[in-house]
C-alpha positions as a Markdown table, in Angstrom:
| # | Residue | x | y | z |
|---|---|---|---|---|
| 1 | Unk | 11.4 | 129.0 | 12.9 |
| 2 | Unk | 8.9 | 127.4 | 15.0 |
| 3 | Unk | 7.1 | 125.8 | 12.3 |
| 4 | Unk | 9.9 | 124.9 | 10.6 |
| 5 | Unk | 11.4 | 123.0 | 14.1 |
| 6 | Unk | 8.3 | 121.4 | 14.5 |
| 7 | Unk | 8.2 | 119.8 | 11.3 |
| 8 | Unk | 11.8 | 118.6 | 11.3 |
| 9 | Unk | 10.6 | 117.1 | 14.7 |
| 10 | Unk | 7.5 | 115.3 | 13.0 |
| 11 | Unk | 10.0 | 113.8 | 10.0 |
| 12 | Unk | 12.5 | 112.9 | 12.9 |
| 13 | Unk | 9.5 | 110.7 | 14.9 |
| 14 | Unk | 8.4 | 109.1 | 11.4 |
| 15 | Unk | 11.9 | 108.1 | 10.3 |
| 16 | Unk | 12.6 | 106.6 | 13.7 |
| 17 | Unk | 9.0 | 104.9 | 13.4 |
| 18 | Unk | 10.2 | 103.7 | 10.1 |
| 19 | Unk | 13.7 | 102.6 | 11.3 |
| 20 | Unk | 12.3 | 100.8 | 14.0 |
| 21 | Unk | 9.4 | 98.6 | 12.1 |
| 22 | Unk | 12.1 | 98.0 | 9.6 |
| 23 | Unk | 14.2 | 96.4 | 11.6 |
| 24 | Unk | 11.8 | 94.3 | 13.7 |
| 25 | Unk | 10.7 | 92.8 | 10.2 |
| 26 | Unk | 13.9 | 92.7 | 8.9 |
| 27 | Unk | 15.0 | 90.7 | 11.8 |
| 28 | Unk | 12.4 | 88.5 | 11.6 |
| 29 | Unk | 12.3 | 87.9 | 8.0 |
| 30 | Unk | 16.3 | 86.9 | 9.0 |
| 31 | Unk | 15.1 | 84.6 | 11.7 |
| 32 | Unk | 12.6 | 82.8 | 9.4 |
| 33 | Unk | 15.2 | 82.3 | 6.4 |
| 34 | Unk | 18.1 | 80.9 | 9.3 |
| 35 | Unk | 15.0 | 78.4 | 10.9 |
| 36 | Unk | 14.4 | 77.0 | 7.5 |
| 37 | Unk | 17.9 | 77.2 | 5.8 |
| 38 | Unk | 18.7 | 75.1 | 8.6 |
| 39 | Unk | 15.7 | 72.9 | 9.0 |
| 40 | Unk | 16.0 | 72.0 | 5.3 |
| 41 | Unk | 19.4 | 70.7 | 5.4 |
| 42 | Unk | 18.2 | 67.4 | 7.2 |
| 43 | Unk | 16.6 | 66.3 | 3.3 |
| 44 | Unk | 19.2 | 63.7 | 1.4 |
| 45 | Unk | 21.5 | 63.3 | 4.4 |
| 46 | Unk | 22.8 | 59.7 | 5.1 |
| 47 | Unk | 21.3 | 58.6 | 8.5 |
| 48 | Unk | 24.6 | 56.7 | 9.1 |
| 49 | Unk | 27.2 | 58.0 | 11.1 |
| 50 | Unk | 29.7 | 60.1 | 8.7 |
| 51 | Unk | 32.9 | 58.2 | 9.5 |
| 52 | Unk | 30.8 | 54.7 | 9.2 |
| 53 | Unk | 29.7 | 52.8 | 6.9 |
| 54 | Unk | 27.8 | 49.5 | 6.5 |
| 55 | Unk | 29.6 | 46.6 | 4.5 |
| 56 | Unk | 28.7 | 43.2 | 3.1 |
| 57 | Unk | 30.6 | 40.3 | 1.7 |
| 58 | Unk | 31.0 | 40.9 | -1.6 |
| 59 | Unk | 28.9 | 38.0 | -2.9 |
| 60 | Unk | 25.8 | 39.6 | -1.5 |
| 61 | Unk | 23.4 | 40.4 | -3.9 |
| 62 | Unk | 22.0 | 43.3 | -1.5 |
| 63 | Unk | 23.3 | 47.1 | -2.6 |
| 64 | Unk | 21.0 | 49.3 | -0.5 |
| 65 | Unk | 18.7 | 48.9 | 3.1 |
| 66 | Unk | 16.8 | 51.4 | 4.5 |
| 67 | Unk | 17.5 | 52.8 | 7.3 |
| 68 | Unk | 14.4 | 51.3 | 9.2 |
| 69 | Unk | 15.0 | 48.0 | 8.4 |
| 70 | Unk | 18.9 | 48.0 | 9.4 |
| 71 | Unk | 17.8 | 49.5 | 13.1 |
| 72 | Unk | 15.3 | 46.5 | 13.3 |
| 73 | Unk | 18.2 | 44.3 | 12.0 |
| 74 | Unk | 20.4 | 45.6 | 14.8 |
| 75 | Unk | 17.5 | 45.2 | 17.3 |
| 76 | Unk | 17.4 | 41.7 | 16.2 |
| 77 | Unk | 13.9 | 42.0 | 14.6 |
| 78 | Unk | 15.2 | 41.3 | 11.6 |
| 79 | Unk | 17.1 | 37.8 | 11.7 |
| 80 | Unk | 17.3 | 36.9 | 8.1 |
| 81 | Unk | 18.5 | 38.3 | 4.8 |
| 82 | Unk | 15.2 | 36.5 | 2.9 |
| 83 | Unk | 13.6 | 39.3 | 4.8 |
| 84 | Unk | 15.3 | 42.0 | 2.8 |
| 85 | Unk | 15.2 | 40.2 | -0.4 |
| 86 | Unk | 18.1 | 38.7 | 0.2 |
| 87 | Unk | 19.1 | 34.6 | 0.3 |
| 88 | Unk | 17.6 | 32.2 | 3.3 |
| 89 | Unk | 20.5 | 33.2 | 5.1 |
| 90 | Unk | 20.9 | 34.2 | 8.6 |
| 91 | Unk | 22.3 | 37.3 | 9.4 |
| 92 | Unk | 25.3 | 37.6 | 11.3 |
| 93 | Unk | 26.0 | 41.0 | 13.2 |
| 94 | Unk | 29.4 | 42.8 | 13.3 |
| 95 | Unk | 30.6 | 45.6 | 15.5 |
| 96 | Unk | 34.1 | 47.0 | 15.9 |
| 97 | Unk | 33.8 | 45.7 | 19.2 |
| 98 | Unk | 33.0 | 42.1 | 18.1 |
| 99 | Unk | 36.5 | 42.0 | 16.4 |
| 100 | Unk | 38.5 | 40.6 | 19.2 |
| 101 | Unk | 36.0 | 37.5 | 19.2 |
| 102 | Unk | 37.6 | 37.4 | 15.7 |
| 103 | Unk | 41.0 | 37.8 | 16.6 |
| 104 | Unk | 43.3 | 38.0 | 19.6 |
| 105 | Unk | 45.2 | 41.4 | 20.8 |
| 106 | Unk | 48.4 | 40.6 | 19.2 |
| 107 | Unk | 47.2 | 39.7 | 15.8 |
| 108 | Unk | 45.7 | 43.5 | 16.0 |
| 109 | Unk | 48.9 | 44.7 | 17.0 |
| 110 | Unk | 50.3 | 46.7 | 19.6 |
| 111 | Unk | 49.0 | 50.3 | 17.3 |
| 112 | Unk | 46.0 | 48.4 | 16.2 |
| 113 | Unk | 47.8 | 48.8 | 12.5 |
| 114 | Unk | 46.5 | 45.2 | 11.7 |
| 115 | Unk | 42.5 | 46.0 | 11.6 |
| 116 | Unk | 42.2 | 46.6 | 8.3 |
| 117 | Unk | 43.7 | 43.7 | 7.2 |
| 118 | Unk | 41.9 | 41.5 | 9.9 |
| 119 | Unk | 38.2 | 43.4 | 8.7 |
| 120 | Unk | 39.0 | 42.2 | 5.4 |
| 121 | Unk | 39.7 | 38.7 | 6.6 |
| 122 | Unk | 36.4 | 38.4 | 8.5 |
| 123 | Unk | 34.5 | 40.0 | 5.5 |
| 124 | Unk | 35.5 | 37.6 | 3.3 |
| 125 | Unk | 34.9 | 34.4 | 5.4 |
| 126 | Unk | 31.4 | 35.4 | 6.5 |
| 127 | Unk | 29.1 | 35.5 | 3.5 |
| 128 | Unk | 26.6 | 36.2 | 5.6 |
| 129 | Unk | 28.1 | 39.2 | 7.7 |
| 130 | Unk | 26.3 | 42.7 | 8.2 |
| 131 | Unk | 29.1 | 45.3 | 9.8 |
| 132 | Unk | 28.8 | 48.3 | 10.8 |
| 133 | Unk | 32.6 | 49.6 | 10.7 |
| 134 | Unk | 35.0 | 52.7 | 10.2 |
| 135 | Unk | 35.6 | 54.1 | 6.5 |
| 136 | Unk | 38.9 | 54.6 | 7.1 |
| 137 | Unk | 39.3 | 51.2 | 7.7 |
| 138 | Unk | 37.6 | 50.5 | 4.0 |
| 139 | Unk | 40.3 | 52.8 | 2.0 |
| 140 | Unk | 42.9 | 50.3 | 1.3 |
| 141 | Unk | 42.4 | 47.2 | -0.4 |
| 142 | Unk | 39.1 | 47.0 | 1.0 |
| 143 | Unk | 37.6 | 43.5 | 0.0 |
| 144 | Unk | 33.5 | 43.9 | 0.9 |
| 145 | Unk | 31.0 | 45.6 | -0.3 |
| 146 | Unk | 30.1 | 48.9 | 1.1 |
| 147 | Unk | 26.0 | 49.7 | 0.8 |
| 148 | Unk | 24.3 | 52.3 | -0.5 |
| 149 | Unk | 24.0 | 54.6 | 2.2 |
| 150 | Unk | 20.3 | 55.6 | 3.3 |
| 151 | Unk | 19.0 | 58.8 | 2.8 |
| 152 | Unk | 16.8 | 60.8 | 4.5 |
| 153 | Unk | 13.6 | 61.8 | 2.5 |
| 154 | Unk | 10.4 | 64.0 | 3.2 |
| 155 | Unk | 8.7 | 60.6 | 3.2 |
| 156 | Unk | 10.7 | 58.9 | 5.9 |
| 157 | Unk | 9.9 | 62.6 | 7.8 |
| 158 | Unk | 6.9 | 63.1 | 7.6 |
| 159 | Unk | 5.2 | 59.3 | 7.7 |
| 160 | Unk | 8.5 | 57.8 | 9.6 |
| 161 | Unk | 7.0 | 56.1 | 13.5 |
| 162 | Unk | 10.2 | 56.3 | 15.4 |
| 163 | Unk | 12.1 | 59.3 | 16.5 |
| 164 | Unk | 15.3 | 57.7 | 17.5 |
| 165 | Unk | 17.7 | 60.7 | 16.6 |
| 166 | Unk | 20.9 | 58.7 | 18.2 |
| 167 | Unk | 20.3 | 55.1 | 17.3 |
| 168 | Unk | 23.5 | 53.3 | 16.1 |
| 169 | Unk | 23.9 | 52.4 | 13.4 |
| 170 | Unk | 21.0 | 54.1 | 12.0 |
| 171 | Unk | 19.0 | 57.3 | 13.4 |
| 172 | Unk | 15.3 | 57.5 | 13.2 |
| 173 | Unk | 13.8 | 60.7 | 12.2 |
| 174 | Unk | 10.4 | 60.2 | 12.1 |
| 175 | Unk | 7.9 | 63.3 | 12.8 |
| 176 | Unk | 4.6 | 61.7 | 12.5 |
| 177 | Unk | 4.5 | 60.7 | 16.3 |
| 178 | Unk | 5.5 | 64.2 | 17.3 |
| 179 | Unk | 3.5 | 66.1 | 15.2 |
| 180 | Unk | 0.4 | 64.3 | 16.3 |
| 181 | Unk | 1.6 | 64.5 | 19.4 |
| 182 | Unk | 1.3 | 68.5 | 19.2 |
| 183 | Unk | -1.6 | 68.6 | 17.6 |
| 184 | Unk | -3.4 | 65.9 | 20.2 |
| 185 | Unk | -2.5 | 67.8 | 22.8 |
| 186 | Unk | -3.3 | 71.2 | 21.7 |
| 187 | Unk | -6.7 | 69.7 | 20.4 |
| 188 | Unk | -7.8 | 69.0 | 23.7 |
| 189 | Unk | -6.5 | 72.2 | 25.3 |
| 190 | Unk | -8.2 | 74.2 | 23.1 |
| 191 | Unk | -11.7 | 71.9 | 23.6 |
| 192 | Unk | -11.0 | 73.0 | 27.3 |
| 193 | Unk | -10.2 | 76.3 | 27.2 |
| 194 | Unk | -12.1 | 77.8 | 24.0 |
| 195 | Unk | -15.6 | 77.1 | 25.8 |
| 196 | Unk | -14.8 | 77.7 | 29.7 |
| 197 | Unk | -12.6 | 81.1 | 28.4 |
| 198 | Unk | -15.7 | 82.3 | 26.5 |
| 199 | Unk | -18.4 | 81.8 | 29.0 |
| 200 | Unk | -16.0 | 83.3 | 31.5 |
| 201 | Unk | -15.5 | 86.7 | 29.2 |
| 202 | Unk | -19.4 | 86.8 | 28.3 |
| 203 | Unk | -19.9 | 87.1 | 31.9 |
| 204 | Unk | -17.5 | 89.5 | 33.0 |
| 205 | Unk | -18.6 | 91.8 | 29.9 |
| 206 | Unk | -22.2 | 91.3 | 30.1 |
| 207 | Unk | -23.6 | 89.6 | 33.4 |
| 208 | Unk | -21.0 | 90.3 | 36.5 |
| 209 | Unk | -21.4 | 93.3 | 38.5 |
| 210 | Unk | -18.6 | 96.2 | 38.2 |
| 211 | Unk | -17.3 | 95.1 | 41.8 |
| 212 | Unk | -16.9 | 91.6 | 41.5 |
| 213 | Unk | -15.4 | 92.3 | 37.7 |
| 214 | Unk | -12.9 | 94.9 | 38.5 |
| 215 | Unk | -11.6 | 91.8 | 41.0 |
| 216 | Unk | -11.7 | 89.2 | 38.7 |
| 217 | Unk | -10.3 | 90.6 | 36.0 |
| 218 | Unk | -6.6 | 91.2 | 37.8 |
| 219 | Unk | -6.7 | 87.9 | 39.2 |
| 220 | Unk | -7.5 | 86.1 | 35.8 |
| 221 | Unk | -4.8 | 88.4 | 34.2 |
| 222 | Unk | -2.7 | 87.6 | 37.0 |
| 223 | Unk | -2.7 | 83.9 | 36.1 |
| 224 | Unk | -0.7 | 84.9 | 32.6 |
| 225 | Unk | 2.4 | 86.1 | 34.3 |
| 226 | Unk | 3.1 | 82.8 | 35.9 |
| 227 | Unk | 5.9 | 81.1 | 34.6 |
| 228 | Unk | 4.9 | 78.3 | 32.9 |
| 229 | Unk | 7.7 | 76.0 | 34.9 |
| 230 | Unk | 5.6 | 76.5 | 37.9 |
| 231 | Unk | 2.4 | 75.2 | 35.9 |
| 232 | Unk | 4.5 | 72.4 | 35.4 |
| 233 | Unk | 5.1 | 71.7 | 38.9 |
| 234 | Unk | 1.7 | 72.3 | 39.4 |
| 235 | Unk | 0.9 | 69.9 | 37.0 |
| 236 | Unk | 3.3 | 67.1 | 38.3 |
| 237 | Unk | 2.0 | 67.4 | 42.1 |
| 238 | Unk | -2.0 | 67.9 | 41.4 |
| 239 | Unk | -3.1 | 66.9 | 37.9 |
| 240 | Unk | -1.5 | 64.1 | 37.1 |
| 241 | Unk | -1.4 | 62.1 | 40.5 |
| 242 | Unk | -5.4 | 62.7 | 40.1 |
| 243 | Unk | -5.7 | 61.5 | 36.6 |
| 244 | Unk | -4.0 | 58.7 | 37.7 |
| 245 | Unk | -6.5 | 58.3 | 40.4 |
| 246 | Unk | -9.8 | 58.6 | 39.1 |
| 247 | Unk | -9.0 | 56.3 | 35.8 |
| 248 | Unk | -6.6 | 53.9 | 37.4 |
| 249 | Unk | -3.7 | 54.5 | 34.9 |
| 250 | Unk | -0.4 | 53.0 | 35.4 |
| 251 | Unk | 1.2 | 56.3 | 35.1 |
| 252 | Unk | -0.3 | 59.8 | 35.2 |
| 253 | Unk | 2.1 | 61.8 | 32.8 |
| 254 | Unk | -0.6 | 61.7 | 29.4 |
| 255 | Unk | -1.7 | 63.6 | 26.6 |
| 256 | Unk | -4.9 | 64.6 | 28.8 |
| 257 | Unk | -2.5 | 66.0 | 31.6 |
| 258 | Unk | -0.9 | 68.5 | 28.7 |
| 259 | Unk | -4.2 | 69.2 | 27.6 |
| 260 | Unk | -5.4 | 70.6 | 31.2 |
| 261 | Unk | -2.3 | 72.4 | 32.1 |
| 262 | Unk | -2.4 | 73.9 | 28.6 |
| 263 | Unk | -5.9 | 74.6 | 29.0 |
| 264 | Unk | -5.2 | 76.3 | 32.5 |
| 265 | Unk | -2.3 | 78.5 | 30.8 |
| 266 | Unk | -4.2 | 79.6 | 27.5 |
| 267 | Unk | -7.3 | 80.6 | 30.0 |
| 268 | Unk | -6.2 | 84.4 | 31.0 |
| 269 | Unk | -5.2 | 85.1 | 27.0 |
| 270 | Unk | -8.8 | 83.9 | 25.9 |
| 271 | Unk | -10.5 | 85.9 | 28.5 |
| 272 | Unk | -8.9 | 89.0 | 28.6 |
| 273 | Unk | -9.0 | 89.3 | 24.6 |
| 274 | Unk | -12.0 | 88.1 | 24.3 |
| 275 | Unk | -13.6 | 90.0 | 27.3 |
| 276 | Unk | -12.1 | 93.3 | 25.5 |
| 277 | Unk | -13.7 | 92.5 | 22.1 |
| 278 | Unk | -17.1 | 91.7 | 23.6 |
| 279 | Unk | -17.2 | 95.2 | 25.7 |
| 280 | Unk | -16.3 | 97.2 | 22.4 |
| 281 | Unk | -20.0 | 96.5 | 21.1 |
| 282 | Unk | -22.0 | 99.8 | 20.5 |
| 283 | Unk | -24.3 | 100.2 | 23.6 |
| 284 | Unk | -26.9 | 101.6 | 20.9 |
| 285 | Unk | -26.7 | 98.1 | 19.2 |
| 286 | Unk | -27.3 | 96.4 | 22.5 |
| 287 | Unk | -30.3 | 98.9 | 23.3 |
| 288 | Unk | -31.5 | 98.4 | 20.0 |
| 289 | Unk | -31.8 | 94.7 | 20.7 |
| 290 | Unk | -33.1 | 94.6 | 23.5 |
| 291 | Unk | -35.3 | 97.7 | 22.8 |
| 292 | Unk | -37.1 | 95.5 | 19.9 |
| 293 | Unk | -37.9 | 92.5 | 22.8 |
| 294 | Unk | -35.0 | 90.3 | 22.6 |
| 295 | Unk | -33.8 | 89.1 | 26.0 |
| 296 | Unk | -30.0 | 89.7 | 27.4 |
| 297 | Unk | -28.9 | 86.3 | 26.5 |
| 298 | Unk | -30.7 | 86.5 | 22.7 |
| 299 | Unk | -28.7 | 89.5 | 23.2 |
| 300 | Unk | -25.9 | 88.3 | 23.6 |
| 301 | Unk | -26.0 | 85.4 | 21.0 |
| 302 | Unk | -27.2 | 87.1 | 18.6 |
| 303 | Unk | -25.9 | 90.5 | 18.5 |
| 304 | Unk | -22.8 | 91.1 | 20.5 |
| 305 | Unk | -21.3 | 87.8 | 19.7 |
| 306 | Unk | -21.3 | 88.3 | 16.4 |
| 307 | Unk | -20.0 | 91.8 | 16.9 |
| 308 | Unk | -17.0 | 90.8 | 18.5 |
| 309 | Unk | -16.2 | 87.9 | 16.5 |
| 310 | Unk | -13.0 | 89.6 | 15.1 |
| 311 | Unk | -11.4 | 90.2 | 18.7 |
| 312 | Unk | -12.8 | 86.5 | 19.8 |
| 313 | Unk | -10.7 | 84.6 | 17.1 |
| 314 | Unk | -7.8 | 86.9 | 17.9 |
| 315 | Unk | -8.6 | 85.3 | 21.4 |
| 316 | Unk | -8.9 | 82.1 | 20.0 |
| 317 | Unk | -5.4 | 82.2 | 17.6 |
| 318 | Unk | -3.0 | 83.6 | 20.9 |
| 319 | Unk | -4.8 | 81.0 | 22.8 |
| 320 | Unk | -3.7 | 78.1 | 20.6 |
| 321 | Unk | -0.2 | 79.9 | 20.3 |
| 322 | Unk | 0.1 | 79.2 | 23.9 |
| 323 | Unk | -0.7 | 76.1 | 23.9 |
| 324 | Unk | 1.0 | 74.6 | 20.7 |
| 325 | Unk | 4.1 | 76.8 | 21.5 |
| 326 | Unk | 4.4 | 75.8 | 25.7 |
| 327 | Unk | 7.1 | 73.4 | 26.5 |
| 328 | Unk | 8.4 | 73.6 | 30.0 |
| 329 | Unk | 5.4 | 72.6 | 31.3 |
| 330 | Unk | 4.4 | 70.2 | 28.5 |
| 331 | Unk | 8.2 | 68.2 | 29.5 |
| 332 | Unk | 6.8 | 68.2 | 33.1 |
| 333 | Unk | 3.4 | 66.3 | 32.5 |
| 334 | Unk | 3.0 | 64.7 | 28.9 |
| 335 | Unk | 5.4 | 61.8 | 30.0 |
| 336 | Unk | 7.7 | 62.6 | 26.6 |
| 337 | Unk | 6.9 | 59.2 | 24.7 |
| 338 | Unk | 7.6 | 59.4 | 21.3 |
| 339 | Unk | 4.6 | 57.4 | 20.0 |
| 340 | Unk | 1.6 | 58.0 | 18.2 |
| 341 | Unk | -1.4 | 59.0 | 20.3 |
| 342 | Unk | -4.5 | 57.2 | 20.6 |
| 343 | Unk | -6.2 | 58.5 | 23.6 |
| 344 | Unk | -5.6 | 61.1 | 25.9 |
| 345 | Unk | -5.0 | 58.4 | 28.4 |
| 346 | Unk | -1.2 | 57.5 | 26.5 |
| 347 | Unk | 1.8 | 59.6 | 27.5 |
| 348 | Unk | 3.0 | 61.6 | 24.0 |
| 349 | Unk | 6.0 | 63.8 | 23.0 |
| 350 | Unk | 5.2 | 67.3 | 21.4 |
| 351 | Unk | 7.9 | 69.3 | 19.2 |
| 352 | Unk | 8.6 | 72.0 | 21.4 |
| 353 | Unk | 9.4 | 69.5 | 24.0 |
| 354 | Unk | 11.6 | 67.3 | 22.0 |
| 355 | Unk | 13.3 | 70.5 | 21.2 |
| 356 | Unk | 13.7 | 72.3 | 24.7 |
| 357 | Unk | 14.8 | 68.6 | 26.0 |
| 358 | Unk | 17.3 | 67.4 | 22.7 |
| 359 | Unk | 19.1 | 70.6 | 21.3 |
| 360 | Unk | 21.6 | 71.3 | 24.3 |
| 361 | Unk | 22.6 | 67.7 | 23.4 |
| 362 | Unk | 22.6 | 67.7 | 19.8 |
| 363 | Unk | 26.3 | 67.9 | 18.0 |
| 364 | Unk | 26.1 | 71.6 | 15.9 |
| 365 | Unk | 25.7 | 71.2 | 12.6 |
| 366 | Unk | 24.8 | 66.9 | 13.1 |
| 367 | Unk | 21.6 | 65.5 | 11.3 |
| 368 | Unk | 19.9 | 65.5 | 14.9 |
| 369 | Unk | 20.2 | 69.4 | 15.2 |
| 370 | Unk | 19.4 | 70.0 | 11.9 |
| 371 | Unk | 16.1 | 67.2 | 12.7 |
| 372 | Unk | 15.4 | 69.9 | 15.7 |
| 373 | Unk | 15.0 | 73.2 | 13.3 |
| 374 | Unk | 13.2 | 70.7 | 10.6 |
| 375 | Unk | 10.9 | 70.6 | 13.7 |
| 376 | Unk | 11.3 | 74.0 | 14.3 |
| 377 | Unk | 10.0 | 74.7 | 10.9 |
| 378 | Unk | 6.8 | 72.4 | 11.1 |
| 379 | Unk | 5.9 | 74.0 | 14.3 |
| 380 | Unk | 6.0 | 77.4 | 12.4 |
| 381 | Unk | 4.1 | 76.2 | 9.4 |
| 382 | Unk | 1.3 | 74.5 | 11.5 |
| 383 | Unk | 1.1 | 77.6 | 13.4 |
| 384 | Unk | 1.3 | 79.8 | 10.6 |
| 385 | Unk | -1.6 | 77.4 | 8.9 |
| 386 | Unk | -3.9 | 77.9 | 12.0 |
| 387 | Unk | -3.7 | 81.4 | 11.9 |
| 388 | Unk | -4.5 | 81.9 | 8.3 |
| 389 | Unk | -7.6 | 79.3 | 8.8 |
| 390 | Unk | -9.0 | 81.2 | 11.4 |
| 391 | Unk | -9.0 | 84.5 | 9.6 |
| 392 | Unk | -10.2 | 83.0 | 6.9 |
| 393 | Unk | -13.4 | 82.1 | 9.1 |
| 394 | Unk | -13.8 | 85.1 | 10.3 |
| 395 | Unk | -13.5 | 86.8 | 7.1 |
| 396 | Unk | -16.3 | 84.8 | 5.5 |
| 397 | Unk | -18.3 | 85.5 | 8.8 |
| 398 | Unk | -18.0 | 89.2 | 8.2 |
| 399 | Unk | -18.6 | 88.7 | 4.3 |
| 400 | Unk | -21.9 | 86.6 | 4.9 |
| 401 | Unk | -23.2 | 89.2 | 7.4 |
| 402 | Unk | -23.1 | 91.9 | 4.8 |
């Protein structure tokens, strides 16, 4: 009976095991497929409002502009139609709001039920009109010509150097300037934190005495269960009034700001992890070393280090987690400009913080929320890519050493 009891207690623990790592995959296996059914919806979407459309007089030759050039047309950096391949023509803007230049109140009448037929009248008088109207003012009789409306393609994505998700008439969803963003920023926090983080666990594990580690070691551990808004505000008070200071910038909120406070907040993971992997290497192989006339630092370069290469990259992959995954205090610090970095003197936009700071503000369901889990979905993916390059390193490390 007692036999029997114990193993219907042993299958009970497994199946709960079982249960349990089932469902954690399961669930994130779901979260995965939602992120990306989501994210992908964004490709061959107009960029134009759904209840707009853009119209021309129905003499002009042009069927289709891209959604680039009719922002710049609307900013007024565009000025001529010969600069679309269309005639020497100057352009002449029309809004819905324009229409009472057009028109007085009364010919609109008093339930506005005369705008279609006033649109039409100033469509077909203007050869040379651009508007940006209502389709349900284009159902009926409609006289112009409605364009082509511009899609959104992986190209205009992934290479597009504007991130204007609400620009009217036309959104800009351009990741190049955020991506790079990211990767600027968490480029320079890792080249921070990767060699301070090291030499800090080599000499806890190897060189510090028992006393002073058993203090450091809470403290340093203590820094990871600070929430990262505070490292913000720590950020916006210290760092970046100094940066400012020492390289006489007009502003202090820059890509090298990110990169410290990053740095600061991917320190404790790097330490700890790799402090743990360096103290796991056989005291016989460190006795051996040193018993053969190698000194504590040839040691240390040359034996435990390449021990403990396995727990350092696991060090190194959570570090870069941090850091490419923060946004709270990224927001604070980075100065959010959605441009492409050049120096870590610029102020830059990362994804996380274009999606902490856009999605409570994006319409459900609209091309900029589904923009957001496109972004989402990159951030995954370059994360995802960094992981599997790193164990890939460290699997041709242990290979080679064989």
């Amino acid at each position: 009976m007692k036999k029997y009891f114990k193993n219907f207690l042993t299958k009970f623990v497994e199946g709960i095991l079982f249960l349990s790592s089932t469902v954690t995959s399961l669930t994130i296996v779901l979260m995965i497929i939602f992120l990306f059914k989501e994210g992908i919806g964004i490709f061959n979407e107009s960029t134009i409002d759904k209840e707009y459309v853009i119209v021309v007089n129905k003499n002009n030759p042009i069927k289709e502009i891209s959604a680039l050039k009719i922002k710049n047309i609307f900013d007024q950096k565009i000025t001529r139609w010969k600069d679309i391949n269309g005639k020497n023509d100057s352009i002449l803007l029309f809004r819905m709001d324009d229409i009472t230049t057009y028109c007085s109140e009364e010919e609109l009448g008093a339930k506005l039920e005369n705008v279609p037929t006033k649109l039409n009248e100033i469509i077909s008088k203007n050869p040379t009109i651009l508007a940006y109207i209502p389709k349900k003012y284009t159902l009926k009789n409609f006289s112009g010509k409605i364009l082509i409306e511009p899609r959104t393609t992986a190209g205009n994505l992934f290479l597009g150097k504007e991130w204007y998700p609400t620009a009217q008439p036309a959104a800009q969803f351009g990741f190049l300037p955020l991506i790079l963003g990211t990767l600027w920023v968490s480029l320079g926090a890792i080249l921070l934190a990767l060699p301070l983080g090291l030499a800090v666990s080599i000499y806890m594990a190897e060189i510090a005495k028992d006393r002073f580690r058993s203090f450091l070691k809470p403290v340093i551990e203590l820094l990871a269960g600070i929430p990262s808004v505070v490292y913000g505000f720590f950020g916006l008070v210290v760092v970046v009034p100094l940066i400012q200071k020492v390289f006489n910038l007009p502003v202090g909120e820059t890509g090298l700001a990110g990169a410290i406070i990053l740095a600061i907040m991917a320190l404790p993971t790097i330490i700890t992890i790799s402090e743990d992997a360096i103290r796991t290497t056989p005291r016989t192989m460190k006795e051996a070393s040193l018993a053969l006339g190698a000194s504590h630092f040839q040691t240390i370069y040359k034996v435990i280090l390449p021990y403990s290469i396995s727990g350092i990259t696991a060090a190194v992959i959570l570090g870069i987690g941090r850091a490419i995954g923060e946004t709270m205090a990224v927001l604070m610090v980075t100065g959010n400009a959605a441009v492409i970095p050049k120096t870590f003197f610029e102020p830059v936009r990362t994804i996380p913080a274009t999606i902490a700071a856009e999605l409570g503000e994006a319409p459900q369901g609209g091309m900029h929320f589904k923009a957001l889990f496109a972004l989402g979905c990159i951030l995954f993916l370059i994360t995802m890519i960094i992981n599997f390059t790193f164990e890939y390193i460290s699997s041709k490390r242990k290979i080679g050493k064989r």
